[in-house]
Backbone as JSON, one array per atom type, in Angstrom:
{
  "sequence": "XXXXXXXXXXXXXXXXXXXXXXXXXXXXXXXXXXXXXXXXXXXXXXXXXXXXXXXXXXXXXXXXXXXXXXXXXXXXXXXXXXXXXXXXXXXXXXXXXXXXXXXXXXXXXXXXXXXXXXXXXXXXXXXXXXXXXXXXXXXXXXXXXXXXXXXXXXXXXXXXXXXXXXXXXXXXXXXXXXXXXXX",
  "N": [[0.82, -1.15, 0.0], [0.57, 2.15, -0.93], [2.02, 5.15, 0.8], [0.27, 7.65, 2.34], [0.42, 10.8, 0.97], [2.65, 13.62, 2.3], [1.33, 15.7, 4.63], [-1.19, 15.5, 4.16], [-3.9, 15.02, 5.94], [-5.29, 11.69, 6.81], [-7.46, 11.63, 7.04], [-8.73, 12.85, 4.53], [-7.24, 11.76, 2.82], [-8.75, 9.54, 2.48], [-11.37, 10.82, 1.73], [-10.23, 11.88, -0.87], [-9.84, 9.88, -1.98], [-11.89, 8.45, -2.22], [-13.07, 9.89, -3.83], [-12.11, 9.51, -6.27], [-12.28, 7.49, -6.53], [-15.29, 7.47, -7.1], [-15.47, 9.26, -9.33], [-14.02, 7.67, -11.68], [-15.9, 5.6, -11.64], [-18.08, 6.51, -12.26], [-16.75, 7.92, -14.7], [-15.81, 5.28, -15.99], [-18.91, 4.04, -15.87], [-19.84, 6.09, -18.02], [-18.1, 5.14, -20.04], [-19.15, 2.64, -20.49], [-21.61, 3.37, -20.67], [-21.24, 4.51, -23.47], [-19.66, 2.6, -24.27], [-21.93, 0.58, -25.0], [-23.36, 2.49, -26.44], [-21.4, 2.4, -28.59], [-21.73, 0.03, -29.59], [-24.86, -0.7, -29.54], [-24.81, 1.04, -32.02], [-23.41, -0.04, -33.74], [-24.71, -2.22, -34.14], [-26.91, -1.36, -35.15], [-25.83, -0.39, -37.15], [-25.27, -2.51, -38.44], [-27.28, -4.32, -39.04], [-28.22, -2.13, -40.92], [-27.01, -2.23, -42.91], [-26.92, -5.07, -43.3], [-30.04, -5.06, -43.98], [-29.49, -3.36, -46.11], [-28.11, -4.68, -47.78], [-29.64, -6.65, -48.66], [-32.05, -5.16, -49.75], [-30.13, -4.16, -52.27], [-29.67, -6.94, -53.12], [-31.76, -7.55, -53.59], [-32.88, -5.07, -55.62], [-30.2, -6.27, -57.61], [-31.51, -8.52, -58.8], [-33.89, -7.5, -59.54], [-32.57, -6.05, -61.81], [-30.88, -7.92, -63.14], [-33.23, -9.24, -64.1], [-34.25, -7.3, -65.44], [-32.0, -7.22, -67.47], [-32.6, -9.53, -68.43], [-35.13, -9.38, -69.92], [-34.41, -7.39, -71.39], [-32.57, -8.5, -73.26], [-34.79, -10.7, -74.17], [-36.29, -8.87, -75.23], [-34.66, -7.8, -77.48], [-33.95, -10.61, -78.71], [-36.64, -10.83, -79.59], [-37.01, -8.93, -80.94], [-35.53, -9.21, -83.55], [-35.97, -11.59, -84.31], [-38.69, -10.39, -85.2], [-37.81, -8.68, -86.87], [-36.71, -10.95, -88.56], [-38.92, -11.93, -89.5], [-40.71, -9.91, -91.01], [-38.35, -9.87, -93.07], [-38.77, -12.02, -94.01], [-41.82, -11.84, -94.8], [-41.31, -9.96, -97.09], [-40.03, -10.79, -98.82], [-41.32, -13.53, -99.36], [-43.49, -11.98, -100.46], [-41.95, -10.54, -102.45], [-41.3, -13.03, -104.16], [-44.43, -14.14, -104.68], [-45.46, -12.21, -105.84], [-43.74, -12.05, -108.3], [-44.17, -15.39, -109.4], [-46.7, -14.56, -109.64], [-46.57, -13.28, -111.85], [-45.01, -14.45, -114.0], [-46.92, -16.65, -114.23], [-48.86, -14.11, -115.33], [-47.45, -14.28, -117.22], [-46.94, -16.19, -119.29], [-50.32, -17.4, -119.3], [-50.81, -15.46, -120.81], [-49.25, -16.09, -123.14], [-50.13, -18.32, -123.67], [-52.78, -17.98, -124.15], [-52.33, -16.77, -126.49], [-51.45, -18.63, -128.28], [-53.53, -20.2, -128.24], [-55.17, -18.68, -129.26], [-54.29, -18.58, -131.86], [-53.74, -20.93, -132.89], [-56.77, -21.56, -133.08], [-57.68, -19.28, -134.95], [-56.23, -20.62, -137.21], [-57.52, -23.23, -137.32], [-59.93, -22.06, -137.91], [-59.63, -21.14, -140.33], [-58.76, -23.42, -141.66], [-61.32, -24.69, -141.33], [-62.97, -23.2, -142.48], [-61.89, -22.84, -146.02], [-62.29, -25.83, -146.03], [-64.78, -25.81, -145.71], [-65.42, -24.0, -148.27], [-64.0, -25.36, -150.15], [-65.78, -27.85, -149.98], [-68.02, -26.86, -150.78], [-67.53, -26.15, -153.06], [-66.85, -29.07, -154.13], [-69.55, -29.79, -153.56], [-71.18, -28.24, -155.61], [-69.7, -29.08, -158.14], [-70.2, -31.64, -158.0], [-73.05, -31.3, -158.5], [-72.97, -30.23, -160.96], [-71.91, -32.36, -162.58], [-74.07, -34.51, -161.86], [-76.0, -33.32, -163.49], [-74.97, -32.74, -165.91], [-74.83, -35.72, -166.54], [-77.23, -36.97, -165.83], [-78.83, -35.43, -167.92], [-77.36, -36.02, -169.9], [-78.03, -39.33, -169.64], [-80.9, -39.04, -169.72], [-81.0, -37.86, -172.11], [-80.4, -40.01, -173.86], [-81.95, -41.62, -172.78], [-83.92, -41.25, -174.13], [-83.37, -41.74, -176.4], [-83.06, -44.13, -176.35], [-83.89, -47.4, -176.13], [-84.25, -48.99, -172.66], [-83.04, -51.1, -172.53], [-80.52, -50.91, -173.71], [-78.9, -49.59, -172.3], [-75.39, -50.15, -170.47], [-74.49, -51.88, -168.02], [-72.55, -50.37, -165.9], [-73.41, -48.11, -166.77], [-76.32, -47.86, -165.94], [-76.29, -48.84, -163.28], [-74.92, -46.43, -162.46], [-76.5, -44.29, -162.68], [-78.84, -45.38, -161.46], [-77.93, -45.32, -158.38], [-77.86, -42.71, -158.45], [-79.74, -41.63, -159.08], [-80.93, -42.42, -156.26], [-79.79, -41.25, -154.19], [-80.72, -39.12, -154.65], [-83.2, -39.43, -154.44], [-82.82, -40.06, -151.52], [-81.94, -38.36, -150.4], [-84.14, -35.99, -150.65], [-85.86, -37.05, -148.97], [-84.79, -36.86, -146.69], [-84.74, -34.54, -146.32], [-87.56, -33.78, -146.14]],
  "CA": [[0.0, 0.0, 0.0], [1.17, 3.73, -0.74], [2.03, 6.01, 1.85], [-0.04, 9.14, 2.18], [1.34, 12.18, 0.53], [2.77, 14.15, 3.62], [0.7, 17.52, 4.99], [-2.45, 15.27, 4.18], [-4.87, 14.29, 7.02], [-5.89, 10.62, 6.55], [-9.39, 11.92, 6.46], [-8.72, 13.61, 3.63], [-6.88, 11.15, 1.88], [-9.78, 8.84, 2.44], [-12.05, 11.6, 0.95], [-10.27, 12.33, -2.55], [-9.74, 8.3, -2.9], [-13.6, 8.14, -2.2], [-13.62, 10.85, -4.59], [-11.59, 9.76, -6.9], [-12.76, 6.04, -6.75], [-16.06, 7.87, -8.0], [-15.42, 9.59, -10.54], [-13.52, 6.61, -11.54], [-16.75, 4.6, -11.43], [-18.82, 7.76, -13.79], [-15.64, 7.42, -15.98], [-16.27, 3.8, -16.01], [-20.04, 3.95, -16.3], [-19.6, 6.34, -18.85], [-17.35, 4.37, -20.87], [-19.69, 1.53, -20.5], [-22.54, 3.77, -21.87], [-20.29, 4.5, -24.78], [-19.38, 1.35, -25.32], [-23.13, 0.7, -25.6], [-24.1, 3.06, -27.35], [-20.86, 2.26, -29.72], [-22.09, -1.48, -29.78], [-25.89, -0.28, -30.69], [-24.59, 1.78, -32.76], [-22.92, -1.18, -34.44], [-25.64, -3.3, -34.05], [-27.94, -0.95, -36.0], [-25.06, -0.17, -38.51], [-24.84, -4.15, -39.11], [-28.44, -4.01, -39.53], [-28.28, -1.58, -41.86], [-25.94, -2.91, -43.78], [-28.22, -6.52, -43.48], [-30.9, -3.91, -45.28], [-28.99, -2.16, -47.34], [-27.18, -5.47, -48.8], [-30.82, -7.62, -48.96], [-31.78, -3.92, -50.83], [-29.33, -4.87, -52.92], [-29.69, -7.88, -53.98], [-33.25, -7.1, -54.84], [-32.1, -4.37, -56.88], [-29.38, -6.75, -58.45], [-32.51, -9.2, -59.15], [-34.5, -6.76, -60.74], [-31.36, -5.65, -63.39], [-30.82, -9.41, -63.71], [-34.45, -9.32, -64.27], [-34.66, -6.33, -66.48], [-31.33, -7.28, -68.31], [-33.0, -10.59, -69.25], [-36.29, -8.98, -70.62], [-33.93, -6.48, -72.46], [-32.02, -9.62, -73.65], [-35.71, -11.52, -74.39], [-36.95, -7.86, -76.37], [-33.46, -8.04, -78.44], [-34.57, -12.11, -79.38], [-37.77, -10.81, -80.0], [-36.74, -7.92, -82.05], [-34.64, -10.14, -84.18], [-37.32, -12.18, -84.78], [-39.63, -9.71, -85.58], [-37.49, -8.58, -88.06], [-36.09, -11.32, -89.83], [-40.48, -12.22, -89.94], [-40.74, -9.16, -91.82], [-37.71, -9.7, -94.14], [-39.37, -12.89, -95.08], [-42.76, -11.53, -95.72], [-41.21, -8.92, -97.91], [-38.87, -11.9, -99.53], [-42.62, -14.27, -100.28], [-44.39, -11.24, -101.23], [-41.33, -10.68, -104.24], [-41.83, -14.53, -104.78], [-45.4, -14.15, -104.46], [-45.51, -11.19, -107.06], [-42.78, -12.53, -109.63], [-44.83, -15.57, -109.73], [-48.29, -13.89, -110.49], [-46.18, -12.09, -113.2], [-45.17, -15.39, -114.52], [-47.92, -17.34, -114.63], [-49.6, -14.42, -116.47], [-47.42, -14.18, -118.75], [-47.47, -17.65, -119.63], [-51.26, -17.78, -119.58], [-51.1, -14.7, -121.68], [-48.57, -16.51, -124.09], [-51.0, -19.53, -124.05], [-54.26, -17.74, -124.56], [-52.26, -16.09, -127.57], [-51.39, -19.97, -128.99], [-54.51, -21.02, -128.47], [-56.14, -18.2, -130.51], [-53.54, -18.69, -133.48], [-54.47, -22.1, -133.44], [-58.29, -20.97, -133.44], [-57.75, -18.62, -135.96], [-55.85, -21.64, -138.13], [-58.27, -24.0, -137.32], [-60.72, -21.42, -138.15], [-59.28, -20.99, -141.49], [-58.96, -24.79, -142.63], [-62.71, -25.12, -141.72], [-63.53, -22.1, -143.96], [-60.92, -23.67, -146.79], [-62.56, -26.98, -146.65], [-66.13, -24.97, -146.55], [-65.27, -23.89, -149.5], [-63.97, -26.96, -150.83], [-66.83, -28.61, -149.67], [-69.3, -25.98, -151.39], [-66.93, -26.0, -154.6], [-66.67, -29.81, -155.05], [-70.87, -30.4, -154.11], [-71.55, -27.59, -157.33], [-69.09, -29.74, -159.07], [-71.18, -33.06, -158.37], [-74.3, -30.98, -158.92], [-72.85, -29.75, -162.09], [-71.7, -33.69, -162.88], [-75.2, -35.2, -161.99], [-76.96, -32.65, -164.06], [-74.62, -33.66, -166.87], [-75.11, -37.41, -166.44], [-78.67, -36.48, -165.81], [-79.38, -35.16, -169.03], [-77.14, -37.1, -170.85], [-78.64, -40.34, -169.45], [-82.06, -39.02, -170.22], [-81.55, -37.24, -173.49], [-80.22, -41.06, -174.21], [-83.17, -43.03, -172.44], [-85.26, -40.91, -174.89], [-83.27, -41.95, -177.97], [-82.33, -45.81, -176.76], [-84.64, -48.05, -175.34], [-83.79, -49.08, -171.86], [-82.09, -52.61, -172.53], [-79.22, -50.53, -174.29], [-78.04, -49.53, -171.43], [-74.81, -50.45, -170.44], [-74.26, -52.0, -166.48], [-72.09, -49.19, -165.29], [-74.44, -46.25, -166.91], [-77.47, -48.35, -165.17], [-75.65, -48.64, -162.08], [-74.54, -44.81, -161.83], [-77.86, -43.77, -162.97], [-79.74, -46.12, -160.24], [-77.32, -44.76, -157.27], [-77.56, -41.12, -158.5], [-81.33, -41.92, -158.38], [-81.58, -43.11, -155.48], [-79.02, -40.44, -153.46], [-81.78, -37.66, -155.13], [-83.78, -39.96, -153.5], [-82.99, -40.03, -150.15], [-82.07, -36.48, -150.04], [-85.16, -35.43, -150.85], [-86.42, -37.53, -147.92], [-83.76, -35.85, -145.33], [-85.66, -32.41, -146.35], [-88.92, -33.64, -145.82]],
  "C": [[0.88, 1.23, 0.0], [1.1, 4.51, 0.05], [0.84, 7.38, 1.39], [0.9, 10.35, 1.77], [1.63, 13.15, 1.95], [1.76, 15.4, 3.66], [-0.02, 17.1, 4.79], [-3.0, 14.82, 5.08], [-5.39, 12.73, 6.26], [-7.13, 10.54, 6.07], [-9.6, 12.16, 4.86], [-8.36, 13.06, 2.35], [-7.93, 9.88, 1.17], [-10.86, 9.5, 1.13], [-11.97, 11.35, -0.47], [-10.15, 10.68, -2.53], [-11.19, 8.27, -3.25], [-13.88, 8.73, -3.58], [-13.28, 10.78, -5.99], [-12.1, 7.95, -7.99], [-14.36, 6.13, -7.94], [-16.11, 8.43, -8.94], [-14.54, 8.73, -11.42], [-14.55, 5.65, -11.84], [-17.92, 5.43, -12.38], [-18.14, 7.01, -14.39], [-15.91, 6.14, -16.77], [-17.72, 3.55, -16.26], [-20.19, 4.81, -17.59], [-19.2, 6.0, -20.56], [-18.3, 2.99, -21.42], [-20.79, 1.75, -21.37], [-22.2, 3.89, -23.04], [-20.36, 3.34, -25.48], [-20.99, 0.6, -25.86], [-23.67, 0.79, -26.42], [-23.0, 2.96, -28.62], [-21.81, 0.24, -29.94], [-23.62, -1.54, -30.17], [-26.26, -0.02, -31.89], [-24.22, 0.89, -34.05], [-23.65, -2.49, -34.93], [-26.77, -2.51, -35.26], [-27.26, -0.87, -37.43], [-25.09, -1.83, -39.16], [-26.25, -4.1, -39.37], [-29.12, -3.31, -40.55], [-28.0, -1.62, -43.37], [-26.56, -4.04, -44.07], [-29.03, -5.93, -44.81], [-30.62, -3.71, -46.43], [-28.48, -3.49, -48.74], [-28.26, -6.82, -49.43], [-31.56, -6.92, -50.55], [-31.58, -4.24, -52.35], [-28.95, -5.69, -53.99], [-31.42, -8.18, -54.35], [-33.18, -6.58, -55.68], [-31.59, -5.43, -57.9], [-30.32, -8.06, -59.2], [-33.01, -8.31, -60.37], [-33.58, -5.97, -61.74], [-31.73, -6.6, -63.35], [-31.96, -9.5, -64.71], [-35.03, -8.79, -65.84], [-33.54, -6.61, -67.49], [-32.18, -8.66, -69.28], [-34.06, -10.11, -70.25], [-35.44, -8.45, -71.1], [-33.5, -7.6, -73.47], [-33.41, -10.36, -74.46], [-36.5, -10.31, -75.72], [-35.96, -7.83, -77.58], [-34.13, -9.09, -79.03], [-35.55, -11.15, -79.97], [-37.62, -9.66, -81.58], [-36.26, -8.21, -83.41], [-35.65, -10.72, -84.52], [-38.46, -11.93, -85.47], [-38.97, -9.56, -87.28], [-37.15, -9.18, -89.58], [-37.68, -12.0, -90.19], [-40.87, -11.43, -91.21], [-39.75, -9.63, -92.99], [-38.35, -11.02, -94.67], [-40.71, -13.1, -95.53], [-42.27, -10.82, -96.91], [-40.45, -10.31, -98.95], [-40.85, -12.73, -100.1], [-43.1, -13.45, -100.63], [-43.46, -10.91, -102.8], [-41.82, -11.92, -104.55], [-42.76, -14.6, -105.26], [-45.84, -13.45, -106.01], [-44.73, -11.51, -108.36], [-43.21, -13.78, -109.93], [-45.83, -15.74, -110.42], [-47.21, -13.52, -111.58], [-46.08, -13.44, -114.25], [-45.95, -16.14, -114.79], [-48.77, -15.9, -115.51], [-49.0, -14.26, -117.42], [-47.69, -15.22, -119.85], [-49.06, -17.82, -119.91], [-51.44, -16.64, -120.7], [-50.47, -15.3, -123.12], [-49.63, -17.83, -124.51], [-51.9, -18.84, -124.9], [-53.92, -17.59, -126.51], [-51.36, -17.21, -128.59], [-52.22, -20.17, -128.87], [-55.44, -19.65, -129.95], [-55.25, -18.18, -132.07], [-54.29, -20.01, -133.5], [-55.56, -22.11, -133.55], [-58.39, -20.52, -134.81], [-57.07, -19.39, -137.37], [-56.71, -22.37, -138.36], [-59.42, -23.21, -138.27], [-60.6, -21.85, -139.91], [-59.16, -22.26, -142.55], [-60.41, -25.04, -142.52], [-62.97, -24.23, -142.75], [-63.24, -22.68, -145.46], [-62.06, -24.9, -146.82], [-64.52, -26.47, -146.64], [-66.17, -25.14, -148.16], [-65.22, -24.95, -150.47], [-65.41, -27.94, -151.3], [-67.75, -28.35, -151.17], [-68.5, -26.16, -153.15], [-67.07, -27.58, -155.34], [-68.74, -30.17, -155.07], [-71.31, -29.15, -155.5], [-70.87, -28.67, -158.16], [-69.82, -30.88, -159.28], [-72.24, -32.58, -158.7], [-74.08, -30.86, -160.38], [-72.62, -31.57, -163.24], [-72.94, -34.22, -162.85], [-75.94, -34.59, -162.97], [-76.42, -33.19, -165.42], [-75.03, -35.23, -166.95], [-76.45, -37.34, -166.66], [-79.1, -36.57, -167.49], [-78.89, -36.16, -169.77], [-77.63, -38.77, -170.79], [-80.51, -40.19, -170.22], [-82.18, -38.69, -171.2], [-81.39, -39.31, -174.19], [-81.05, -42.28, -173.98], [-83.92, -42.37, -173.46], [-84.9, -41.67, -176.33], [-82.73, -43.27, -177.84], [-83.45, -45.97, -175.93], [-83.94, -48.75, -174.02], [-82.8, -50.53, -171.71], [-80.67, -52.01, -173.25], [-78.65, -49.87, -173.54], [-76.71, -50.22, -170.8], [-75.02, -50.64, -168.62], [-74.09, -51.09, -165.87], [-72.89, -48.38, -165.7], [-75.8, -46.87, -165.64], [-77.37, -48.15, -163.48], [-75.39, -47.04, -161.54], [-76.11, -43.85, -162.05], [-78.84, -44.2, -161.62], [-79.25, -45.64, -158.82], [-77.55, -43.21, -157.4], [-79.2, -40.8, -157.99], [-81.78, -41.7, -156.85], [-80.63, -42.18, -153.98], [-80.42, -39.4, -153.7], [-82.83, -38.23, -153.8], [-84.35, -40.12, -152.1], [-82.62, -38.51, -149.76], [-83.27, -36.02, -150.07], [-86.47, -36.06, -149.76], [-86.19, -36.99, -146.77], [-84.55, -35.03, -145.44], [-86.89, -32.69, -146.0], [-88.83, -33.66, -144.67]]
}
């Protein structure tokens, strides 16, 4: 134990220890509040920080979140577009096509009417024909005709020859049935 400082009364020394012991024991309660209120303080800051870093990673969710949808509107965009470039791609197809087929049906139509207008032209042609060789047999029977009859007038009918009898009896007999058709 330490001596008393000299010229002090014991009382006295008692006193400031008392006195010194207490403020000493503030100091110390003091310190204690401190440390407290640093360890609250720490406790709320870690808490905060808990918050701030949960926060955070909500935030860092919703980027994630929103980068993906940006990422999913890109795809989509892309998609969109190359949709479009291949309507515009079947609609050339689509259109160069139609162009082809009409030309083609236009190139047909315009073979089929030559060949119409050919066809046309050999029926007319054999019209004609037709009409040119029946005058010609009309003009032939009328000959035969007469000459058979100016000759039945001036031969009796046994002087007929087979073949005149024969072309005479068929020419007959065509008048014949023609003249039946018309009725």
């Amino acid at each position: 134990m330490a001596t008393p400082p000299r010229g002090l009364p014991h009382h006295q020394i008692n006193q400031s220890t008392w006195k010194l012991h207490e403020d000493l024991r503030i100091h110390v309660l003091e310190q204690i509040t401190e440390i407290e209120g640093l360890r609250q303080h720490a406790e709320n800051s870690r808490k905060a920080i808990q918050l701030l870093e949960t926060r955070l990673q909500e935030e860092t969710a919703k980027h994630s979140s929103l980068d993906e949808l940006s990422a999913k509107v890109k795809v989509l965009e892309a998609e969109n577009e190359s949709l479009r470039n291949f309507m515009k791609e079947s609609s050339s197809k689509e259109t160069e096509a139609r162009k082809e087929l009409s030309e083609k049906h236009a190139r047909e139509q315009a073979e089929l009417i030559d060949k119409l207008e050919k066809s046309q032209g050999r029926v007319i042609s054999t019209i004609a024909k037709n009409k040119a060789l029946e005058a010609e047999a009309e003009a032939i029977d009328k000959l035969i005709f007469r000459k058979h009859f100016s000759a039945s007038l001036l031969r009796p009918p046994c002087m007929f020859s087979l073949t005149e009898l024969n072309l005479f009896l068929s020419q007959q007999a065509l008048a014949l049935s023609g003249k039946k058709i018309q009725t």
